[in-house]
C-alpha positions in Angstrom: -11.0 21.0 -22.5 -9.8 24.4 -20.9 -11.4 25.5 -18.0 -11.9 29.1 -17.7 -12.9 31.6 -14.1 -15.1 34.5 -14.9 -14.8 36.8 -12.1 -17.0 39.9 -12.4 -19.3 41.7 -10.0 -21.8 42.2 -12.9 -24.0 39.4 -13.3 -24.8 40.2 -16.6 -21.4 40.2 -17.9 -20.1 36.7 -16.1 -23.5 35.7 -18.2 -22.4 37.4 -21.5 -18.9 35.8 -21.4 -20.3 32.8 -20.0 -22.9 32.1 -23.0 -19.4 33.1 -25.8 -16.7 30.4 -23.9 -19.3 27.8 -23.8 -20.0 28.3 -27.4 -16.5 28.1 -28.1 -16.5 24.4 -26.0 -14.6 26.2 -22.9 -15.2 25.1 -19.5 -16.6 28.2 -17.4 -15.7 28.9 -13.5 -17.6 31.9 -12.1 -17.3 34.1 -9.2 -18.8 37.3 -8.1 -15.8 38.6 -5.8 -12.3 38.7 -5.4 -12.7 36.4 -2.3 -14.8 33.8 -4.0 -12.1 34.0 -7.3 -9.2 33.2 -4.8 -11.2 30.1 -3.2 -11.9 28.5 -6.5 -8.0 29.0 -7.9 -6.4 27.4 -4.9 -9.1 24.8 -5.0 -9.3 23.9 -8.8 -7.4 23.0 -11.7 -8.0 26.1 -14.1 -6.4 27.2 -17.7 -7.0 30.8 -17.5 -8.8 33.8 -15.5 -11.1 36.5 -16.8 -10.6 39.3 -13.9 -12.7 42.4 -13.3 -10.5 45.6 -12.2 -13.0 47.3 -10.2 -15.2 45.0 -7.4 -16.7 46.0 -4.1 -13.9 44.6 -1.5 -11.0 42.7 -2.6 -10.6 44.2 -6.2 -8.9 42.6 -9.5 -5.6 44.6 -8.9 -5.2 42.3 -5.2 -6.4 39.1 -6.8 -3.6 39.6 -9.3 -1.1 40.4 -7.0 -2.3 37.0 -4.9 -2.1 35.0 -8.5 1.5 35.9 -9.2 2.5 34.8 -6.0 0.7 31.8 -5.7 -0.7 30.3 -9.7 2.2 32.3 -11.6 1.5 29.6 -14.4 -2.1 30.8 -14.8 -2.5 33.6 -17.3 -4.8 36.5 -15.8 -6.5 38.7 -18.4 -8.0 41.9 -16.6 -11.2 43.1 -17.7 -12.1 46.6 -17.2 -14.6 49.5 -17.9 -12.4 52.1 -16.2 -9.4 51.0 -17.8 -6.9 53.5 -19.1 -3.1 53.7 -20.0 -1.8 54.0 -16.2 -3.7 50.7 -15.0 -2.9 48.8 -18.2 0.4 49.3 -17.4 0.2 48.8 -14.1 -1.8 45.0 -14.2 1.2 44.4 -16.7 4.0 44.4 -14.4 2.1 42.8 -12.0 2.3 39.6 -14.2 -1.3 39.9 -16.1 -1.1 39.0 -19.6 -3.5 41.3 -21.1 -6.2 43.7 -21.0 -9.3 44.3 -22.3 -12.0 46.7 -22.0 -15.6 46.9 -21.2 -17.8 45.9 -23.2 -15.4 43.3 -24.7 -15.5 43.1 -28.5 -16.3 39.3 -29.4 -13.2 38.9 -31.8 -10.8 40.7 -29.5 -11.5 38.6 -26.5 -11.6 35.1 -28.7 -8.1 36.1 -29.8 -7.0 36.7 -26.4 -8.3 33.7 -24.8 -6.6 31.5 -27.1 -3.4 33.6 -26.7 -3.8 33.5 -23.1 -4.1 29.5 -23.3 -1.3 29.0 -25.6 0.7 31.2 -23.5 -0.4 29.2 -20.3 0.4 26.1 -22.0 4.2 26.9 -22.5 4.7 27.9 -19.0 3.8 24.7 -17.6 5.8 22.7 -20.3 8.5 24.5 -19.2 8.0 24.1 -15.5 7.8 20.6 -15.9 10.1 20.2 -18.2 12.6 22.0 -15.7 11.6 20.0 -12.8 12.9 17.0 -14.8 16.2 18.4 -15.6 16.1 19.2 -12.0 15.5 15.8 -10.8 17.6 14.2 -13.6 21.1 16.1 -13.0 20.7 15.6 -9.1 20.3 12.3 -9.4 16.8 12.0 -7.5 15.7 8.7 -9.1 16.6 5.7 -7.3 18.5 2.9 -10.0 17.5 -0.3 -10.7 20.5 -2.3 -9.0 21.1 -5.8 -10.2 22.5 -7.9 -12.6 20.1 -11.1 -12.2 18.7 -12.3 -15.2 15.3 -11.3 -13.3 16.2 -7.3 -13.3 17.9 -7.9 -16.5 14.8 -8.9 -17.7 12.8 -5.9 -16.0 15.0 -3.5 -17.3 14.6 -4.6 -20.9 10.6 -4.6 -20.6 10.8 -0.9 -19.4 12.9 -0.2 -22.1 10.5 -1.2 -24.1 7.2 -0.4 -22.4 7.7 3.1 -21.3 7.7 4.8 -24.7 4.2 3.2 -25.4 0.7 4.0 -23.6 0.3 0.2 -22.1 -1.1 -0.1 -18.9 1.8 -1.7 -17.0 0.6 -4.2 -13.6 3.6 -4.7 -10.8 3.2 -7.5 -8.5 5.8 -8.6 -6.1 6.0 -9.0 -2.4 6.3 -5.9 -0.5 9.4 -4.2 -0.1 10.7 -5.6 -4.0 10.5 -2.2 -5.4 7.8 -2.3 -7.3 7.3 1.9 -6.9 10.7 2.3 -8.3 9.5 0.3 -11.2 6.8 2.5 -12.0 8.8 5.3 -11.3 10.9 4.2 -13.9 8.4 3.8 -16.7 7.5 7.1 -15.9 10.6 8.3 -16.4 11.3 6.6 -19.5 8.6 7.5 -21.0 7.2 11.1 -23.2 5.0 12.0 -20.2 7.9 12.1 -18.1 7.8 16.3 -18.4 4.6 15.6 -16.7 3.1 15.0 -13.3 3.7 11.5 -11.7 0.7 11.1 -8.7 0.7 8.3 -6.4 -1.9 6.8 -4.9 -1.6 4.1 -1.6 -5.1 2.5 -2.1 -4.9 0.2 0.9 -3.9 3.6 3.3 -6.9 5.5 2.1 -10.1 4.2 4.0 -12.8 2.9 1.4 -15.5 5.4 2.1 -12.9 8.2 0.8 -10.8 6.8 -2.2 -13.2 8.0 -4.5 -13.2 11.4 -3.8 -9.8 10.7 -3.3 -9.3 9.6 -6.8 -12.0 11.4 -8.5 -12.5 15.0 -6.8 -15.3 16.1 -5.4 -17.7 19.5 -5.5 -18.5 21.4 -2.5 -21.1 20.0 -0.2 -21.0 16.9 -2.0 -20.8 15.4 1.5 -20.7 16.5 4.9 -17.2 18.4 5.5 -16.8 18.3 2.2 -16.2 22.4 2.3 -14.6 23.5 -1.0 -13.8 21.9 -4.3 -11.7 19.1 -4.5 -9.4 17.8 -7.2 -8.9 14.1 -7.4 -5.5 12.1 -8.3 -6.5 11.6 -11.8 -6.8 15.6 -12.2 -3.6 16.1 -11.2 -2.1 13.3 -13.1 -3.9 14.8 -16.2 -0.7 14.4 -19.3 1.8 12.1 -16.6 1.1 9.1 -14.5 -1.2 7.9 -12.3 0.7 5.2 -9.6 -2.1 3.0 -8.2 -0.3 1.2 -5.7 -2.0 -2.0 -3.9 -5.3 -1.6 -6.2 -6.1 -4.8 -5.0 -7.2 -3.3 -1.5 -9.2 -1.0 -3.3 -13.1 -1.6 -2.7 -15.4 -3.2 -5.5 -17.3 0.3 -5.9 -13.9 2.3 -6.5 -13.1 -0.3 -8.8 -16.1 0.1 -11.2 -15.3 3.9 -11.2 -12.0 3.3 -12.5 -12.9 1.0 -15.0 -15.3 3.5 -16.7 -12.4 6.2 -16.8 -10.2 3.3 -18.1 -12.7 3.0 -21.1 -13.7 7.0 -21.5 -10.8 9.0 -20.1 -13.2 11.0 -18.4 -14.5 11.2 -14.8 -16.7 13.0 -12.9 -16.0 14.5 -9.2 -18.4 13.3 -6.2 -21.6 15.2 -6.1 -20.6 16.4 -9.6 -22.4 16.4 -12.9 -19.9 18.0 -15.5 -17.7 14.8 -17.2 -14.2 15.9 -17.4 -11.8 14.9 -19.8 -8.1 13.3 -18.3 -5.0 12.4 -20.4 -3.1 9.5 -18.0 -1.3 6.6 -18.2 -2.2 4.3 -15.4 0.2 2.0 -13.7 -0.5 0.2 -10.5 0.9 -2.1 -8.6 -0.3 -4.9 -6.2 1.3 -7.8 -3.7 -1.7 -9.5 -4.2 -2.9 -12.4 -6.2 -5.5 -10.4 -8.5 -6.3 -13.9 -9.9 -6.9 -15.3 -6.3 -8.9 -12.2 -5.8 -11.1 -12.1 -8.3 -11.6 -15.9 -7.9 -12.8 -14.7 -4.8 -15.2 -12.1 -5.9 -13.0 -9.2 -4.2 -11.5 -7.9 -7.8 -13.3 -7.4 -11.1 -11.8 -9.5 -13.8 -12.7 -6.6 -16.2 -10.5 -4.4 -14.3 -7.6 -6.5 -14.2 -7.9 -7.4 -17.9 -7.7 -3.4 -18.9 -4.9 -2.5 -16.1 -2.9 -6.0 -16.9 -1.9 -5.0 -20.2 1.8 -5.5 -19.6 2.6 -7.7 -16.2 5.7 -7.2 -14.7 6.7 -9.1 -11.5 9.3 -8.0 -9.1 10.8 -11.1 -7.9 11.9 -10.7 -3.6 15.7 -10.7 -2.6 15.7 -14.4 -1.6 15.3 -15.2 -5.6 18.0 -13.1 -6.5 20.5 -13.3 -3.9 23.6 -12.6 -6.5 21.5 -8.8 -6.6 22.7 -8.4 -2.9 26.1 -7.6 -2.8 25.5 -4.1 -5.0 22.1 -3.0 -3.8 23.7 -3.1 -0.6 26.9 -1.0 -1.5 24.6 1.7 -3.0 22.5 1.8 -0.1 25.6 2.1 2.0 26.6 5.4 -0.1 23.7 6.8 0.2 22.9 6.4 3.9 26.3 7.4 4.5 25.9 10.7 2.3 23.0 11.6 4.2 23.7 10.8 7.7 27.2 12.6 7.7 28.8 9.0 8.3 32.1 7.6 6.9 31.7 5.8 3.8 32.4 2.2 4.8 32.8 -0.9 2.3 31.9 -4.3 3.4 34.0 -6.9 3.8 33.0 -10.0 1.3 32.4 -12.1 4.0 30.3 -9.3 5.4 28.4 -9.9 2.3 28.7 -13.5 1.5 26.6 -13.0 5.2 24.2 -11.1 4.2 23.0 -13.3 1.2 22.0 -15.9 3.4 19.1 -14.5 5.0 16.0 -14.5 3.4 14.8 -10.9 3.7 11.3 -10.9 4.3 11.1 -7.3 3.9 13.1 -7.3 1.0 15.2 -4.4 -0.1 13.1 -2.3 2.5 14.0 -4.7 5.0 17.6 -4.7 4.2 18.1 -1.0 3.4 16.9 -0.8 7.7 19.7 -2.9 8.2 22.2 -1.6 7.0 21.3 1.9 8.1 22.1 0.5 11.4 24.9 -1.2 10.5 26.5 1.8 9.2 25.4 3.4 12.7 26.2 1.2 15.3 28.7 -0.8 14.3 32.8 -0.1 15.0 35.9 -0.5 12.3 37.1 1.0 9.1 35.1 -1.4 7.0 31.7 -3.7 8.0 32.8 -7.1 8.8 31.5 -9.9 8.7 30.9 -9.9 12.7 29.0 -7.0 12.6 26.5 -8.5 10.5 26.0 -11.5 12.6 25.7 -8.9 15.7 23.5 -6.4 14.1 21.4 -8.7 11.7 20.8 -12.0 13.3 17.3 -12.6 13.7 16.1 -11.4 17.5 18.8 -9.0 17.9 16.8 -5.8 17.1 14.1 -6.9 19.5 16.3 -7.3 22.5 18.2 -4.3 21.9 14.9 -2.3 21.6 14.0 -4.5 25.4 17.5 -3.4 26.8 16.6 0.4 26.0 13.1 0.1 27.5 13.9 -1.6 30.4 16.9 1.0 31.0 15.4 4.3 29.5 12.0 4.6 31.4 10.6 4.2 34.9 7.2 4.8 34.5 4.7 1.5 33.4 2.4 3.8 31.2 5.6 5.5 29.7 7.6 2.0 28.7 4.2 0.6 27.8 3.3 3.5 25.1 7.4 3.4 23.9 7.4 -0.5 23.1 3.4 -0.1 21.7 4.9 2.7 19.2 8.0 0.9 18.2 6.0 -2.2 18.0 3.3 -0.4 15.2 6.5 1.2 13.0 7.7 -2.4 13.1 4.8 -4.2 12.3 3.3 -1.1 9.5 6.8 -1.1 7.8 7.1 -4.9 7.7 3.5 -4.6 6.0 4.6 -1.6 3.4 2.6 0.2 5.3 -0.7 -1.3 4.2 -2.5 -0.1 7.6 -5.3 -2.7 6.6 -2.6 -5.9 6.3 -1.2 -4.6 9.4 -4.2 -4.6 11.7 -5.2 -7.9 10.4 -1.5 -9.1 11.1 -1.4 -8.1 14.7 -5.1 -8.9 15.5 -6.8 -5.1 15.9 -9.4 -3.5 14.2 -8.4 -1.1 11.6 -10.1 2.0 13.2 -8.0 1.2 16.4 -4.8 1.2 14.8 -5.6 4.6 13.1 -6.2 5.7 16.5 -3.0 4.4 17.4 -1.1 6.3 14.9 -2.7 9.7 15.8 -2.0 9.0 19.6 1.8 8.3 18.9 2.0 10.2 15.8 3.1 7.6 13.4 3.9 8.5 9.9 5.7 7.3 7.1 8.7 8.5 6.4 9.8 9.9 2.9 
């Protein structure tokens, strides 16, 4: 359902126009001044705007100006009863999409909403659909490498699943790719001119995922200042990613189920139901059938997301995969770091399919970054893997460089603490929960750590 922002310094005419959209089965915004207008268009997802010329303060003519330069793709109609030719005009070039005069005539402004909306519409089908091109001639989107009969399998099943509307459920360790995947089906499928959101459910603290997914209204909680607009707004005709929704809490669970069976939701401190158009994948390294065996997952959850399973299996199962993910990871580092682009020796390769990659493709994409960086020769041998790869040899060469590089206890203590947390969080995915319960520290204390050595993921 549209949503529509009256702004008008007349109370009586935001109530006029009000009482005729509603009618209609419009969604109605309204504001009073050309300050509030501005708050509620950065902060909300709106279809259209209904804009007053003449208003004490900031008038209509500078809340256009501030629309074409920062919602181009919402249409402004200007409202006005001190229009003539010369402002018409004027509001026209500066990107409004009509005008009409005070008092509006019923039919008039009906045909010019609806005008307005189609108009709106096609300008963000057209964005989006240009922003796929985009990411679809340069490349962007990370391939599925591997011949395995696993990927061969995944690849079919996306082939297959992405044109449909299935839920789709990833599992796999962490570090298998099971973004990509979902990237994938996003791509592959007809939402694919739409948004693709992503959502980390185990980095978002429980007490906030649900106005992190939903939205919320303003002073639905304390600091909650403006309007919010949750993940599943934004991913309103595209994808919602819901990656490690088996951290997320029992109460955000129950949420999502009900806008799994409506396909509406309703922000924090809210009482409108709004209706959402997305596909939902998400993706977990957990055992959701452990979990719910446990009482930590809703079995009716799992059932409605687990319409399609797909599990990415780690590189240890597929070791015949290794050889080509790591000459496309070697292109691509080398591409981006400025860096000769070296081939590996078979050997070199033969090597690297021996280990057992508990980070997976994460794991090894590290690895050969600093391969590529550190190591000497035309071509990667298969000495340089032993040197660079063999279990313990990262740790002491980050000791050698603490021991030589500081001085000062506090210092060397707060460098290895830091490079000790990146190792640990990206051996964990990131999963900030995972981690702290890895290394022994209460989650609070390791967000404090991150903020104190300003840790963040990169990418």
């Amino acid at each position: 359902m549209p949503t529509i922002l009256i702004v008008d310094d007349e109370p009586s005419i935001r109530r006029t126009v009000r009482e005729i959209l509603e009618y209609e089965d419009y969604d109605v915004e309204e504001a009073e001044d050309g300050e509030k207008a501005l708050e509620i268009i950065r902060s909300s997802s709106l279809d259209m705007v209904l804009l007053d010329i003449k208003m004490p303060g900031m008038d209509g003519m500078e809340v256009l100006k501030t629309c074409a330069d920062e919602s181009a793709e919402v249409p402004v109609v200007m409202i006005s009863g001190h229009g003539n030719i010369e402002t018409a005009v004027e509001a026209t070039k500066l990107g409004a999409f009509d005008f009409i005069e005070k008092p509006p005539d019923l039919n008039r402004m009906l045909v010019t909403v609806r005008n307005a909306l189609d108009h709106g519409q096609l300008e963000t089908q057209n964005r989006r659909m240009r922003q796929a091109i985009s990411e679809h001639s340069t490349g962007d989107l990370t391939p599925i490498i591997g011949e395995s009969p696993a990927i061969t399998e995944i690849k079919e099943t996306i082939e297959r699943v992405a044109p449909t509307e299935a839920r789709v459920l990833i599992t796999g360790e962490n570090g298998t790719g099971k973004e990509l995947v979902a990237k994938w089906i996003h791509h592959e499928s007809p939402r694919a001119g739409g948004p693709m959101v992503e959502v980390n459910c185990a980095a978002i603290p429980s007490e906030l995922i649900e106005s992190e997914l939903f939205g919320h209204e303003k002073g639905a909680f304390t600091g909650a200042t403006q309007q919010r607009i949750g993940k599943f707004e934004q991913a309103n005709e595209g994808t919602l990613f819901l990656d490690e929704i088996g951290d997320m809490s029992l109460s955000a669970q129950a949420k999502v189920l009900r806008v799994l069976q409506e396909s509406r939701i309703q922000r924090v401190g809210g009482d409108r139901s709004i209706e959402v158009d997305v596909r939902v994948v998400a993706a977990t390294n957990k055992d959701l059938l452990d979990e719910i065996e446990e009482g930590t997952f809703r079995e009716d959850l799992y059932h409605r997301i687990g319409v399609i399973l797909i599990n990415v299996p780690p590189l240890r199962d597929r070791r015949e995969d290794i050889p080509p993910i790591t000459q496309h990871i070697a292109g691509r580092v080398a591409s981006r770091n400025a860096l000769p682009n070296r081939e590996f020796a078979d050997d070199a390769l033969d090597h690297l399919k021996k280990y057992d990659w508990r980070g997976n493709v994460r794991e090894l994409h590290n690895v050969i970054e600093r391969v590529l960086i550190l190591a000497d020769g035309d071509r990667i041998e298969k000495a340089d893997v032993e040197r660079f790869v063999t279990p313990g040899a990262e740790a002491n060469a980050g000791s050698s460089d603490l021991l030589h590089q500081y001085e000062d206890w506090t210092e060397a203590r707060d460098a290895f603490e830091k490079r000790f947390l990146e190792y640990k969080l990206d051996e964990f995915d990131w999963n900030v929960t995972q981690t702290a319960e890895a290394i022994n520290i209460q989650r609070s204390h390791l967000y404090n750590k991150l903020n104190k050595f300003n840790i963040e993921r990169e990418g």
